[in-house]
C-alpha positions in Angstrom: -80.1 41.1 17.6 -77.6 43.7 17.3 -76.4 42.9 21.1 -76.2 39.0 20.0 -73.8 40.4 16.8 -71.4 42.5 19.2 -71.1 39.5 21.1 -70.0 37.5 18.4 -67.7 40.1 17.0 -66.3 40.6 20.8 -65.3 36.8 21.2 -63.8 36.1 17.7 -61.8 39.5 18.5 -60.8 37.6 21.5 -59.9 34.3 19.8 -58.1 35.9 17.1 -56.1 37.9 19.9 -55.4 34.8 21.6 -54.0 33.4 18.5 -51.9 36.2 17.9 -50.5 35.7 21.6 -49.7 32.2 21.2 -48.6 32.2 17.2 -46.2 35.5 17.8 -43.7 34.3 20.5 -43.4 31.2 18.5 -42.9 32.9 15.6 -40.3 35.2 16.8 -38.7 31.8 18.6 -38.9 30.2 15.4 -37.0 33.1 13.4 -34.6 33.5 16.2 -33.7 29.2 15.9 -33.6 29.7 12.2 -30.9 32.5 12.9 -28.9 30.5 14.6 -29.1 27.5 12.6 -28.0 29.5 9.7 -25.0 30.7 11.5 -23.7 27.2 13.0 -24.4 26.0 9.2 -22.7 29.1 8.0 -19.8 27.9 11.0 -19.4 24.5 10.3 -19.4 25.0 6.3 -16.4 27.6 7.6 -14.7 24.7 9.2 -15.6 22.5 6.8 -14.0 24.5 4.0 -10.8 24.7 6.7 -10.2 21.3 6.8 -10.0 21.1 2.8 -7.6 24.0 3.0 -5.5 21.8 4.6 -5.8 19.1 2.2 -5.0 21.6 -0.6 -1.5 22.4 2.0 -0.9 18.6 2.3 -1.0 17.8 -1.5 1.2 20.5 -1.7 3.9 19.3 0.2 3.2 15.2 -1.0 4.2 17.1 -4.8 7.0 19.1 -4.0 9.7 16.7 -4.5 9.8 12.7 -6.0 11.5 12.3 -2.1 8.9 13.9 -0.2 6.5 11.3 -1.8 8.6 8.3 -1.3 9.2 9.4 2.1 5.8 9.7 3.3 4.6 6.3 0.8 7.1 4.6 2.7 6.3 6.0 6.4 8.7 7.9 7.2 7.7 11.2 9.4 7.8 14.4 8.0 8.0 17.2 10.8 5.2 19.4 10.4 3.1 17.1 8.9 2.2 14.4 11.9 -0.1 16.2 14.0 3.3 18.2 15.7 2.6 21.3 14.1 -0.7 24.3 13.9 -1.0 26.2 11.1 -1.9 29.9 11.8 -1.6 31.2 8.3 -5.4 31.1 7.8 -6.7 34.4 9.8 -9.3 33.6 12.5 -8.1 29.6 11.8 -6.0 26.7 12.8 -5.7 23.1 10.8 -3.5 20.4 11.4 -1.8 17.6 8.8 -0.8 14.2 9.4 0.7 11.6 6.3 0.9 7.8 6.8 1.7 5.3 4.2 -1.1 3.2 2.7 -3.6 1.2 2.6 -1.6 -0.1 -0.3 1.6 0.1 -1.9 2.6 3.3 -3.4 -0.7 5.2 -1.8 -0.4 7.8 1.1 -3.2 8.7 3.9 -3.9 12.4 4.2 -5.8 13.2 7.3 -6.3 16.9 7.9 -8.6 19.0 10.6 -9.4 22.8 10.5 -10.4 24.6 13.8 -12.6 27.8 13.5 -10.7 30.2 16.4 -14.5 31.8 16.4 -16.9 29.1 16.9 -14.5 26.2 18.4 -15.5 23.8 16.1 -13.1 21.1 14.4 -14.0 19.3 11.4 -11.6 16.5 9.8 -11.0 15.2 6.4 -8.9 11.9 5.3 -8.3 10.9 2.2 -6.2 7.9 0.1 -3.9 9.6 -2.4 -1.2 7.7 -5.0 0.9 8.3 -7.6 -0.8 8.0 -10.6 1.9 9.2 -13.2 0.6 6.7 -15.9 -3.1 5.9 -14.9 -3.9 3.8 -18.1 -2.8 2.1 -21.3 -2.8 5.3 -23.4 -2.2 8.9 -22.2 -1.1 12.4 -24.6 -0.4 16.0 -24.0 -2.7 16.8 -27.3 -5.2 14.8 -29.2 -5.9 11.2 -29.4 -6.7 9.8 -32.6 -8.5 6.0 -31.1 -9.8 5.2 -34.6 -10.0 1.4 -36.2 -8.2 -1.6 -34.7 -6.7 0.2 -32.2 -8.3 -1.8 -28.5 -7.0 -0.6 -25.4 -7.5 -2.9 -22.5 -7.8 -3.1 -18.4 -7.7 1.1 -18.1 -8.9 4.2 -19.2 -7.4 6.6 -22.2 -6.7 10.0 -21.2 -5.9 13.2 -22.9 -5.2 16.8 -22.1 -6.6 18.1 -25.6 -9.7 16.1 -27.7 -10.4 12.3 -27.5 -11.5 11.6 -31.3 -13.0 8.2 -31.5 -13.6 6.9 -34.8 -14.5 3.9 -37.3 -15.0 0.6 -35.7 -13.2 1.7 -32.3 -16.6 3.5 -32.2 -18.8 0.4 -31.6 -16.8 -0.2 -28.4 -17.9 1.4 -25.9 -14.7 0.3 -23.8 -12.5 1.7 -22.0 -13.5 5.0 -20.2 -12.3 8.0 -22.2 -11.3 11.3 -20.4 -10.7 14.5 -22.1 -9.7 18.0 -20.5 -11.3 18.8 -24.0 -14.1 16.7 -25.9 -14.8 13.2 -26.4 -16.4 12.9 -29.7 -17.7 9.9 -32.0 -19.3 9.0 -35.1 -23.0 10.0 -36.1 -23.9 6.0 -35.4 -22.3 5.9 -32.1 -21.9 9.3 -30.8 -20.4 10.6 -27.8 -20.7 14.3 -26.6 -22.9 16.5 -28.3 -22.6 19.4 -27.2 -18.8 20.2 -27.0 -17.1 21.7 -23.7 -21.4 22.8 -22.2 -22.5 20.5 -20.4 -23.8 17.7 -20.1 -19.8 16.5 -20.0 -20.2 13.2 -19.4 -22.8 9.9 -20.0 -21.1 8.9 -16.5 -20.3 5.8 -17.9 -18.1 5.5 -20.7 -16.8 9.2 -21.4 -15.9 12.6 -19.5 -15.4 16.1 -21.4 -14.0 18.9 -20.0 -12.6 16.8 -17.2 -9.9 17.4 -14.8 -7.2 15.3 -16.3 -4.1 14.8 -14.2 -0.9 16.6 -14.9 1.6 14.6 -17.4 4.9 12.5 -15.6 7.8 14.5 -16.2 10.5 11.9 -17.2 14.0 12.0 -16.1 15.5 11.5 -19.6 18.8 12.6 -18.0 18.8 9.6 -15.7 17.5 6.9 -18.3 19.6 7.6 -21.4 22.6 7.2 -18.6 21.0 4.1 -17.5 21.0 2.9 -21.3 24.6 4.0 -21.5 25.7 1.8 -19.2 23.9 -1.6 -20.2 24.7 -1.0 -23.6 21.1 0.1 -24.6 21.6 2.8 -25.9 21.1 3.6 -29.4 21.1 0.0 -30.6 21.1 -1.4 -33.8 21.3 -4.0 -35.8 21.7 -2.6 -39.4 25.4 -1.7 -39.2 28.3 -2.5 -40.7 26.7 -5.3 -43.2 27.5 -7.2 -46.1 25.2 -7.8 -49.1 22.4 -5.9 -50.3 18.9 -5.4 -47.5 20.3 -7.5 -45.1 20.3 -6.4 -41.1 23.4 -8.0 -39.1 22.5 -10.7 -36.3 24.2 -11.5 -33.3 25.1 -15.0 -32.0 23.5 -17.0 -35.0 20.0 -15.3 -34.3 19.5 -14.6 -38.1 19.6 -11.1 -40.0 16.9 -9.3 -41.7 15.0 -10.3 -44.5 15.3 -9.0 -47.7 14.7 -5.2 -48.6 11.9 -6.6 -51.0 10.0 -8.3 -47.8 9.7 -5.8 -45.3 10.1 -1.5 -45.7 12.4 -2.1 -42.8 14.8 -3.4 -44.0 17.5 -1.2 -45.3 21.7 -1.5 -44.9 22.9 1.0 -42.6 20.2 3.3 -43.2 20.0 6.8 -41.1 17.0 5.3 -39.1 18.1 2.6 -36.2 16.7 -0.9 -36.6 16.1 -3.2 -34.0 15.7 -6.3 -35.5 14.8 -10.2 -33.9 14.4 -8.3 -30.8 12.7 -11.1 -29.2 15.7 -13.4 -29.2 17.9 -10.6 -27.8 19.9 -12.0 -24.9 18.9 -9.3 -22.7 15.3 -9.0 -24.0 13.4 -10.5 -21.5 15.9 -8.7 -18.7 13.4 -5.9 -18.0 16.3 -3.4 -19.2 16.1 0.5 -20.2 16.5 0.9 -24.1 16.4 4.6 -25.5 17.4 5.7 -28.4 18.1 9.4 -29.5 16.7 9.6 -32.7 14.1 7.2 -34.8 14.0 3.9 -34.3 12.4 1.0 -36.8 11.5 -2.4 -34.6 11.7 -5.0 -37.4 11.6 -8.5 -37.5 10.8 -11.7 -39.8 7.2 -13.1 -40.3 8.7 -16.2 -42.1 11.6 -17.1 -40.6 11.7 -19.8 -38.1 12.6 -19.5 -34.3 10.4 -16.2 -33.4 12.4 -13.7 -34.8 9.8 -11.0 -34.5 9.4 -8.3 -31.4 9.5 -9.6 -28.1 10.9 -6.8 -25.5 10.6 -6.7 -21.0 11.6 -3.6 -20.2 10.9 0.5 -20.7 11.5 1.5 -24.4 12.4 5.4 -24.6 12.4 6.8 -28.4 12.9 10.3 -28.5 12.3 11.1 -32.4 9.7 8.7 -34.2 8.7 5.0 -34.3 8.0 2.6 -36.2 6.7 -1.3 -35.8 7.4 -3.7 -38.5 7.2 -6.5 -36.9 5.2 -8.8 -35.7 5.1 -10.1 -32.1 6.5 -13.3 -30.1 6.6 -12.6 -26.5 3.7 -14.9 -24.1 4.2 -15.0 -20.5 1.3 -14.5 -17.7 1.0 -11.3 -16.4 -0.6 -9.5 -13.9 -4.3 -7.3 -14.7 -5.0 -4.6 -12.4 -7.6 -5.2 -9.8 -10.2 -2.7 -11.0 -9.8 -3.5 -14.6 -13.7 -3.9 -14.4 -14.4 -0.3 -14.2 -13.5 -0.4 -18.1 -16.6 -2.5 -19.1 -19.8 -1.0 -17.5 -20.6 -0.3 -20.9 -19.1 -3.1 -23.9 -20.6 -2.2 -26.6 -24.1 0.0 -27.9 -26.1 -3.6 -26.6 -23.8 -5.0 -24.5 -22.9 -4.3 -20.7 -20.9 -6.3 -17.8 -23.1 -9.0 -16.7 -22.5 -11.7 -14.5 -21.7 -14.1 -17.7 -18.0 -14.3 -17.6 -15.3 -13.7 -20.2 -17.0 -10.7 -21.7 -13.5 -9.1 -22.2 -10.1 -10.3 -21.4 -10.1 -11.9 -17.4 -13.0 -11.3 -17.1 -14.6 -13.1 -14.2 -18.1 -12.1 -13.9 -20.3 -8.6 -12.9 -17.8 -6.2 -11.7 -15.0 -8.2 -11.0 -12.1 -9.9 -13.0 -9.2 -12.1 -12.2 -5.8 -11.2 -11.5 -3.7 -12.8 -14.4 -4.0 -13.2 -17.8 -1.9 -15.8 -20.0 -0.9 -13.6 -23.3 -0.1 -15.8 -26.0 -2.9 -19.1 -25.0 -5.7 -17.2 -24.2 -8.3 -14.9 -25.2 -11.7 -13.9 -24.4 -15.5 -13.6 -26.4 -15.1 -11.6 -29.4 -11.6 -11.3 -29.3 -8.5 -12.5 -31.4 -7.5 -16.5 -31.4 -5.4 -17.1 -28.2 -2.3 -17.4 -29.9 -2.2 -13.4 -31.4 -2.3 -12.4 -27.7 0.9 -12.2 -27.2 3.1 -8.7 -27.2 5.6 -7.4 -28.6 6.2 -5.3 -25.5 5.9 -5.6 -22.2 6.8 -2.5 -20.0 6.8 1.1 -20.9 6.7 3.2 -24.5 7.1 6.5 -25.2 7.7 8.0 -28.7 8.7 11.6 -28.9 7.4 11.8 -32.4 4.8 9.8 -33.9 4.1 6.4 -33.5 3.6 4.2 -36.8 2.4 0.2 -36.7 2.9 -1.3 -40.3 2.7 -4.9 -38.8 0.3 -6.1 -35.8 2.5 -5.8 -32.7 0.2 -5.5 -29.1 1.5 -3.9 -26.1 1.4 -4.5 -22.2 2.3 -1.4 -20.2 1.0 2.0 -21.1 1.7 3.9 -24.3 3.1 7.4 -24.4 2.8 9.1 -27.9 3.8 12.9 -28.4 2.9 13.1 -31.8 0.2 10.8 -33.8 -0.5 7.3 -33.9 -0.8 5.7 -37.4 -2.1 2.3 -38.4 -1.0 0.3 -41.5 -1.3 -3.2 -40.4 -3.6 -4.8 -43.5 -4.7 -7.8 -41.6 -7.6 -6.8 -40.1 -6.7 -7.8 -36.1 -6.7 -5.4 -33.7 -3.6 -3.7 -32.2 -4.3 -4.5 -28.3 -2.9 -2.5 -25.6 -3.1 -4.1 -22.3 -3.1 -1.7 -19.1 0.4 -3.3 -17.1 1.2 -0.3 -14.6 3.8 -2.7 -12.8 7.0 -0.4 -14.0 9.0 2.0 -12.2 10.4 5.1 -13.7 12.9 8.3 -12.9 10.1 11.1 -12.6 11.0 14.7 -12.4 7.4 15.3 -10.8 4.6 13.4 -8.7 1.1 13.3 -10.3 -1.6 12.5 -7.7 -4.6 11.0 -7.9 -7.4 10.9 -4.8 -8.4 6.8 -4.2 -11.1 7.7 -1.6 -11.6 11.0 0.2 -14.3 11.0 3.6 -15.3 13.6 6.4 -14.1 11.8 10.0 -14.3 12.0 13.6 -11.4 14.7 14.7 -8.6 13.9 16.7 -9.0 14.3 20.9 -5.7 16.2 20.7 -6.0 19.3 22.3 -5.3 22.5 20.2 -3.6 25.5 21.6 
């Protein structure tokens, strides 16, 4: 019995040694692959992290100057930045930059590849980049009050300080709202909850604490020169008038109404008025008008002919303004081609469905059309086709506060320093209608990134 247990003992010592013999080479195999696998990972993250370096270098560059962007938008070759130079200034690194223009207008290509000098290996980035100096209908340097009547349209609001959204602009759930701050709403229809901590976003309507791009730096220099020469600048209409609250007209186009009719009405008051602007022989002209100082757009509800606010063109007012007047301009414009992203999310019940119309152009689930027809038509829910029509077409900015005492809608983007006040009584909404088709003298280039994927590296042979 006790020979029959030694034997037993003997051949599972013997099995377990031949386990051991089999099990520890591939153990020690096993821990040697896992070394190396957290090297090349450790190798190719290096390299990986190379080629965004170089991206970093080549957004540098695309920023430096307005003519280094419209250079490489346009195609032209900048030396050191086709594939014709290695940069060394990385230690133990090389990368490599090449611009082209496109896919689309006023978008660059930014292909970049890092080589680690230790491993060998090459990794490559390329991304779509374009100038996104005014990337939606309302941008400010501080706060945004988007409270009320106030509907922005076709593209998002953005802010460097908070997004505060408030009475019944806080059932629409429309457009996106980003914030380098907070987004907040109303205890009905809330947005963040938890100030700058995360969670920062619902990833659908609103973003906190959210990398907003860097403001346009306008050339106000080059503008008010602009205006100078077209005779734009400082207009106004309440000068040099006989009898009491009347503003002086221009080839039989009317004047003002009386003082009792309108608070914008005053004989030559301090305060510029632009009055009738619709019927302004270079209104519709697409011309530069700044003024200095404040500027009241004013207009007559009653009178015959349109003689309300209808302007095509870039309006610069460096000190406050103020619309009192209603608007008369319809034409068909363009809507951008991703005006969809606005409306994953219409209201607290209400998404983008397939159903069309849902907001304006709308043209079923993730997708819209390409015009609209402001003044004839409108959309579910909204205003009666006729009220949308602007007042402006183009580009605002107001280097005070901004201050609506009459319905007036807007199709460009709006640029407010200060605050934005509304007084309109009549219960429609103010609309402002994304239109990004302006050009404008920048002092900077503000990028934004279109698409951005790893790629095959080049076969060019590094030194």
């Amino acid at each position: 019995m006790r020979h029959r247990l030694s034997g037993q003992i003997l051949v599972g010592a013997t099995l377990l040694i031949l386990m051991l013999m089999i099990l520890i080479p591939l153990m020690v195999q096993w821990s040697q692959d896992e070394s190396k696998w957290a090297v090349k990972d450790q190798q190719t993250t290096t390299t990986f992290n190379l080629a965004e370096g170089a991206v970093d270098r080549a957004l540098w560059k695309l920023k430096s100057s307005t003519a280094t962007w419209a250079a490489a938008a346009s195609g032209t070759v900048i030396a050191g930045y086709n594939l014709d130079v290695v940069y060394a200034d990385i230690i133990g690194a090389l990368y490599r930059i090449r611009f082209s223009s496109g896919p689309s207008t006023n978008q660059v290509t930014v292909f970049a590849e890092g080589k680690d000098l230790k491993s060998g290996q090459v990794r490559a980035i390329s991304g779509v980049y374009e100038n996104r100096a005014f990337p939606g209908p309302l941008l400010s340097g501080g706060n945004v009050n988007y409270a009320g009547t106030f509907d922005a349209q076709w593209g998002p609001i953005m802010a460097q300080g908070n997004i505060t959204i408030s009475g019944t602009a806080a059932t629409r759930y429309f457009p996106r709202k980003f914030s380098k701050q907070v987004v907040t709403g109303t205890s009905g229809n809330p947005r963040d909850r938890s100030g700058i901590n995360p969670p920062n976003t619902d990833n659908v309507e609103w973003w906190s604490d959210y990398p907003v791009p860097d403001l346009p730096l306008l050339d106000f220099v080059t503008m008010r020169s602009s205006a100078s020469a077209s005779g734009t600048l400082n207009y106004r209409t309440n000068d040099n008038t006989s009898g009491s609250g009347k503003c002086v007209g221009w080839s039989g186009m009317g004047r003002c109404q009386s003082a009792g009719t309108t608070a914008a009405a005053h004989v030559n008051a301090t305060t510029a008025h632009f009055f009738n602007s619709n019927n302004h022989a270079q209104s519709k002209n697409n011309r530069l008008w700044y003024w200095d100082q404040n500027l009241i757009m004013s207009g007559n509800m009653d009178s015959p002919g349109c003689r309300r606010l209808g302007l095509y063109g870039t309006v610069i007012v460096r000190g406050n303004m103020t619309i009192d007047s209603g608007d008369c301009y319809t034409y068909t414009g363009p809507v951008p081609a991703n005006a969809w992203k606005e409306y994953a999310k219409i209201s607290a019940a209400t998404s983008d469905t397939a159903t069309t119309n849902q907001y304006p152009a709308d043209n079923g689930l993730r997708t819209n059309r390409l015009t609209f027809q402001h003044g004839s038509e409108t959309w579910t829910g909204g205003p009666i086709s006729g009220n949308t029509d602007v007042g402006i077409r183009g580009f605002v900015y107001a280097g005070g506060n901004m201050t609506f005492n009459s319905l007036s809608d807007v199709a460009g983007t709006v640029w407010v320093v200060g605050n934005v006040v509304n007084n309109d009584s009549s219960g429609e909404r103010v609309l402002l209608f994304y239109e990004p088709n302006f050009t404008l003298p920048l002092l900077n280039v503000v990028l934004g990134r279109v698409t951005w994927d790893e790629v095959s590296p080049t076969s060019n042979p590094w030194p």
